[in-house]
MARKOLZA-435789 format. One record per residue (C-alpha): residue in three letters; y, z, x; residue number from 0. Coordinates in steps of 0.2 Angstrom, whole numbers, plus 5000, padded with zeros to 4 digits. Each point is the difference from the previous one (the first is absolute). Layout:
BEGIN
type=ALA&yy=Y&zz=Z&xx=X&seq=NUM;
...
! end
This chain:
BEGIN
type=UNK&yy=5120&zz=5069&xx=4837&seq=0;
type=UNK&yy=4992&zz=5015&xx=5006&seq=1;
type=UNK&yy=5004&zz=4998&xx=5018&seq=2;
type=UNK&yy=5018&zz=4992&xx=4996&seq=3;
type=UNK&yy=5001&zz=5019&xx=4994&seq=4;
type=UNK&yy=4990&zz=5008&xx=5013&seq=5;
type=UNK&yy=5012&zz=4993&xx=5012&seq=6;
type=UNK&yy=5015&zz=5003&xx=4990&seq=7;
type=UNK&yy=4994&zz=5020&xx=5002&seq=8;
type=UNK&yy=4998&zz=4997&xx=5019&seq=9;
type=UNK&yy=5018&zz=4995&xx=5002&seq=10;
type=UNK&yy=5009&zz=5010&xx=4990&seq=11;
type=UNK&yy=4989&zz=5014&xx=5008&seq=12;
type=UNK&yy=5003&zz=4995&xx=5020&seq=13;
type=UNK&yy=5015&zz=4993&xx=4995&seq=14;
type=UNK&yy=4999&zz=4985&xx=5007&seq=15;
type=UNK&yy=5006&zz=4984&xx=4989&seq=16;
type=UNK&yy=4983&zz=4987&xx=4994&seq=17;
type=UNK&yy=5005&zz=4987&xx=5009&seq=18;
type=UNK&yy=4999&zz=5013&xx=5020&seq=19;
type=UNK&yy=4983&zz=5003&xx=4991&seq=20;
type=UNK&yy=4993&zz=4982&xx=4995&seq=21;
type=UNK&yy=5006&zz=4993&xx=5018&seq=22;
type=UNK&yy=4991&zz=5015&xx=5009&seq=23;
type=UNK&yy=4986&zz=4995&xx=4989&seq=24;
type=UNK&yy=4999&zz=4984&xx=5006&seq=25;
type=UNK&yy=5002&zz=5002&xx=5019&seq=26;
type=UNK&yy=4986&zz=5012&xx=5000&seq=27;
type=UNK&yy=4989&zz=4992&xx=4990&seq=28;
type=UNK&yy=4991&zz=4982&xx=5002&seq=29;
type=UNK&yy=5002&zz=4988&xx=4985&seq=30;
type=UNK&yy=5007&zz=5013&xx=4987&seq=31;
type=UNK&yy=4983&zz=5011&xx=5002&seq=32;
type=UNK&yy=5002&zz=5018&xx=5004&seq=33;
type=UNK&yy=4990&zz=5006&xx=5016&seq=34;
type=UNK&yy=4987&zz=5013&xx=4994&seq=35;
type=UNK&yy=5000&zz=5011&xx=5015&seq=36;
type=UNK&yy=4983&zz=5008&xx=4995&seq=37;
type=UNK&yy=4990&zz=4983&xx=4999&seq=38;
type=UNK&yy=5010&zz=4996&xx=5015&seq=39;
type=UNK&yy=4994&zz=5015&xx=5013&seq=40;
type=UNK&yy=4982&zz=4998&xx=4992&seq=41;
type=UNK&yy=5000&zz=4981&xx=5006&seq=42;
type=UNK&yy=5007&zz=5005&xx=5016&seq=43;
type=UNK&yy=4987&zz=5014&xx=5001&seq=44;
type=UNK&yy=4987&zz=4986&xx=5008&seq=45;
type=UNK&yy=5012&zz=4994&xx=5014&seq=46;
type=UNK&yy=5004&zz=5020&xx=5004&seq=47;
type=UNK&yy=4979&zz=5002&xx=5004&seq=48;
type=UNK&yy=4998&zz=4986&xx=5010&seq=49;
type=UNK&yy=5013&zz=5003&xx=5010&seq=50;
type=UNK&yy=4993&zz=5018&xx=5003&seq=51;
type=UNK&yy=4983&zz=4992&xx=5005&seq=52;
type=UNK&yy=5009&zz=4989&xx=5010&seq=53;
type=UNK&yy=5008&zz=5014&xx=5010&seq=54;
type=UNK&yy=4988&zz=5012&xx=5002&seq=55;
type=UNK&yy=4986&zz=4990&xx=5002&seq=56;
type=UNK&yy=5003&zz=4984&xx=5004&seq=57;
type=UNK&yy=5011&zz=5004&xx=5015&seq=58;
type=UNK&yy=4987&zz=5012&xx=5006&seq=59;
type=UNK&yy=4987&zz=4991&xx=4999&seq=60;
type=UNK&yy=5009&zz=4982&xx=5007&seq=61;
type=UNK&yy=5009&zz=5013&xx=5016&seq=62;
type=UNK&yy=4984&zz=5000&xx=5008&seq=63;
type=UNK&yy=5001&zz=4979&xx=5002&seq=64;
type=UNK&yy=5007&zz=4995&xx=5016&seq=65;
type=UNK&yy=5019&zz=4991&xx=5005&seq=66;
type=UNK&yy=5008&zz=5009&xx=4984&seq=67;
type=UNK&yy=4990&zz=4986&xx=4989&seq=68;
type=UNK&yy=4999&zz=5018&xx=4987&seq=69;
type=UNK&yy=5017&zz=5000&xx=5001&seq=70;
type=UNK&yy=5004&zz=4983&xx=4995&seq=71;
type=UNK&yy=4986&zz=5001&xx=4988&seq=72;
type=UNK&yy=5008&zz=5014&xx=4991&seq=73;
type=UNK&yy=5016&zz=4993&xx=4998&seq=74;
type=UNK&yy=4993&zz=4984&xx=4992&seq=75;
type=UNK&yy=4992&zz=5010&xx=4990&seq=76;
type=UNK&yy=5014&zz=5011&xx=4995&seq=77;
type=UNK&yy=5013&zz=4984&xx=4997&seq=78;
type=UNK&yy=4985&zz=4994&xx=4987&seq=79;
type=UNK&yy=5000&zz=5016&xx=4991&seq=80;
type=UNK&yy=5018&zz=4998&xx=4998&seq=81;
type=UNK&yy=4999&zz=4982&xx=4997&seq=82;
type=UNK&yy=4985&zz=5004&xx=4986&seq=83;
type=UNK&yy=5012&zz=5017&xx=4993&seq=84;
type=UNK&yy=5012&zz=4984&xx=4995&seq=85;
type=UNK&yy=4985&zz=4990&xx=4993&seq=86;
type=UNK&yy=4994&zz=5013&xx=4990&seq=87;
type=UNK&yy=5018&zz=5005&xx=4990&seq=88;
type=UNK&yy=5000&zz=4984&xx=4993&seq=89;
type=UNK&yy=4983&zz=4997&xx=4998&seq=90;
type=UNK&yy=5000&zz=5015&xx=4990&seq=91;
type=UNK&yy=5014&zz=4993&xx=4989&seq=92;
type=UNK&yy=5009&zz=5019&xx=5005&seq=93;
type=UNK&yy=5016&zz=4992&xx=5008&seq=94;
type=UNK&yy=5011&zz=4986&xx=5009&seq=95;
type=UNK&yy=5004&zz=4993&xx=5016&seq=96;
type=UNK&yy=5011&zz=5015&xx=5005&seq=97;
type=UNK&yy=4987&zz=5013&xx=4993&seq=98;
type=UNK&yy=4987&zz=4991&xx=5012&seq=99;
type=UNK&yy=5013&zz=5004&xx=5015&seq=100;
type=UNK&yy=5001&zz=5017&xx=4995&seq=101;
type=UNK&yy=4981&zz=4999&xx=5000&seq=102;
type=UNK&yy=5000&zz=4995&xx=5019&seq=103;
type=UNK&yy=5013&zz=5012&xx=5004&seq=104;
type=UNK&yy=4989&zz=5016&xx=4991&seq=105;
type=UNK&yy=4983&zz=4994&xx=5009&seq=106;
type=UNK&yy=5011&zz=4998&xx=5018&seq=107;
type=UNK&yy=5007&zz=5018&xx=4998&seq=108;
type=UNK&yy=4984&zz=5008&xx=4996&seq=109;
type=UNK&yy=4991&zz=4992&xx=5014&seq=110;
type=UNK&yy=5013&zz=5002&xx=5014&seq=111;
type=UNK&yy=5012&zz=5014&xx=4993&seq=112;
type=UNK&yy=4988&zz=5011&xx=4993&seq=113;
type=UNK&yy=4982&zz=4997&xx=5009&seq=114;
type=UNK&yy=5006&zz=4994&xx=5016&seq=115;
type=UNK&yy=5016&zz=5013&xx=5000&seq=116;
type=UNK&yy=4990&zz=5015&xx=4993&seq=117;
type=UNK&yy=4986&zz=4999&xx=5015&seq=118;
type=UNK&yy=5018&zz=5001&xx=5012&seq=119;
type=UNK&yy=5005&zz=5014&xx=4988&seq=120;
type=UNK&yy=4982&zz=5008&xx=5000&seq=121;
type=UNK&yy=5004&zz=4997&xx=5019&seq=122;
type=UNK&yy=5017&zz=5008&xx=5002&seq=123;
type=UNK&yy=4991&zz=5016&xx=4989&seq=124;
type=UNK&yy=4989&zz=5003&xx=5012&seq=125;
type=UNK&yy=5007&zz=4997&xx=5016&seq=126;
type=UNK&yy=5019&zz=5002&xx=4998&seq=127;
type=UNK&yy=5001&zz=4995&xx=5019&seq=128;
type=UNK&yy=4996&zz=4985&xx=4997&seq=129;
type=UNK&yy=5007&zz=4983&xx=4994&seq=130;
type=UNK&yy=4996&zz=5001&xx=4983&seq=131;
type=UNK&yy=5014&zz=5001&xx=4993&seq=132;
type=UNK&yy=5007&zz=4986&xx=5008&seq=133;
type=UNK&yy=4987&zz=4990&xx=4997&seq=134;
type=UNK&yy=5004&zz=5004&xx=4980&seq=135;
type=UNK&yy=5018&zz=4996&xx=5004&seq=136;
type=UNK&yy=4993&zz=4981&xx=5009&seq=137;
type=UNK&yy=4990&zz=4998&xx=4985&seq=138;
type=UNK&yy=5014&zz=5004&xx=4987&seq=139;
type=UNK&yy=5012&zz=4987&xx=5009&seq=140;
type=UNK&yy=4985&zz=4986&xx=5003&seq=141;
type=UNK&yy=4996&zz=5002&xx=4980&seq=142;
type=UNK&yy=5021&zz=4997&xx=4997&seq=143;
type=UNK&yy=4998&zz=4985&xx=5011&seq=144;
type=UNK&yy=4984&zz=4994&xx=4993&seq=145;
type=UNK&yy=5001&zz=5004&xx=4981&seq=146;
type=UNK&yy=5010&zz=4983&xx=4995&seq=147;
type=UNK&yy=4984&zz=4991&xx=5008&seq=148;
type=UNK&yy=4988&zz=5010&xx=4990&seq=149;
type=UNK&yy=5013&zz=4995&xx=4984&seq=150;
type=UNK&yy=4998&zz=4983&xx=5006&seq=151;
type=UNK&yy=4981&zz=4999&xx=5002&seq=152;
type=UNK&yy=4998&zz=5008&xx=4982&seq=153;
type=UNK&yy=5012&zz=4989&xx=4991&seq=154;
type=UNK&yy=4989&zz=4984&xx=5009&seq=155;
type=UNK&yy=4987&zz=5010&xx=4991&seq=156;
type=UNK&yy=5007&zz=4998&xx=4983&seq=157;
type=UNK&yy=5007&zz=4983&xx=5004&seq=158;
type=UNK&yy=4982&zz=4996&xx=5000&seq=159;
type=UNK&yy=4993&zz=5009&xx=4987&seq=160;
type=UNK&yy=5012&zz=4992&xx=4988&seq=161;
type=UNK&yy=5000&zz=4982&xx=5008&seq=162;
type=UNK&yy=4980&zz=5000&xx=4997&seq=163;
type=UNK&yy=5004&zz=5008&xx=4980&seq=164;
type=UNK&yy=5011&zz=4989&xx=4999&seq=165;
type=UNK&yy=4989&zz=4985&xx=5005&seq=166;
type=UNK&yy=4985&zz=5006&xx=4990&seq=167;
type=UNK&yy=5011&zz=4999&xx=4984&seq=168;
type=UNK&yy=5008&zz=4982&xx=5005&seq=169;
type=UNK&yy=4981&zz=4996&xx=5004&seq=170;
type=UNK&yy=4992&zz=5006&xx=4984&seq=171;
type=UNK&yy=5013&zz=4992&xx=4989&seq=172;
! end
């Protein structure tokens, strides 16, 4: 009874009519449960360090190995992070399918957008000259390219997560 009034004063407030606000509801959230943002960047905290180890010194370290092996090494390595980002939202019990996506998407634009741009950026700063700041601009496009595979690889990672839940339950019974 509370939240019938709760959202009651939320529509006559943003004036928008219950029924805009029930279907909203229920395309954002995954089987009528609301999406706790704060347990939701706390579970994706994880995934966010390792892809940090993974760029700093992971591809350092594997850049010294001969015939770009470091290179492919890295990518593997990135696409399980993102593939484990997935894993780990549903695991957690924090979200859905799409909230798993979202979880490849955040984990592919921290690693390529943000570490990968910013040492451009970094780049650009100190040597205007040069290419940096069309390297930033390569990267912007490749992540706009890129980012429905990363959506793609985190949803396989919830598409895991709950077939395995969903096969300890049908086991256990």
């Amino acid at each position: 009874m509370i939240s019938v009034a709760k959202e009651f004063m939320l529509c006559s407030s943003t004036g928008k009519s219950a029924e805009s606000v029930a279907i909203v509801k229920s395309i954002t959230s995954d089987c009528n449960e609301e999406i706790n943002m704060k347990r939701y960047l706390a579970v994706i905290r994880r995934p966010i360090f390792f892809v940090v180890i993974n760029f700093f010194f992971v591809n350092t370290l594997f850049s010294l190995l001969p015939f770009n092996i470091g290179n492919i090494v890295y990518n593997i390595g990135r696409i399980a992070i993102i593939f484990y980002a997935g894993w780990f939202i549903i695991r957690r019990n924090v979200g859905g399918i799409w909230q798993s996506a979202l979880a490849g998407t955040i984990i592919y634009f921290i690693d390529h957008v943000v570490l990968k741009g910013g040492i451009f950026l970094l780049n650009y700063l100190f040597k205007p000259a040069g290419l940096g700041l069309a390297a930033f601009g390569g990267v912007l496009i490749s992540f706009i390219m890129f980012v429905p595979l990363a959506m793609l690889i985190g949803a396989m990672g919830g598409l895991v997560a709950r077939s395995r839940r969903e096969g300890n339950a049908a086991n256990s019974q």
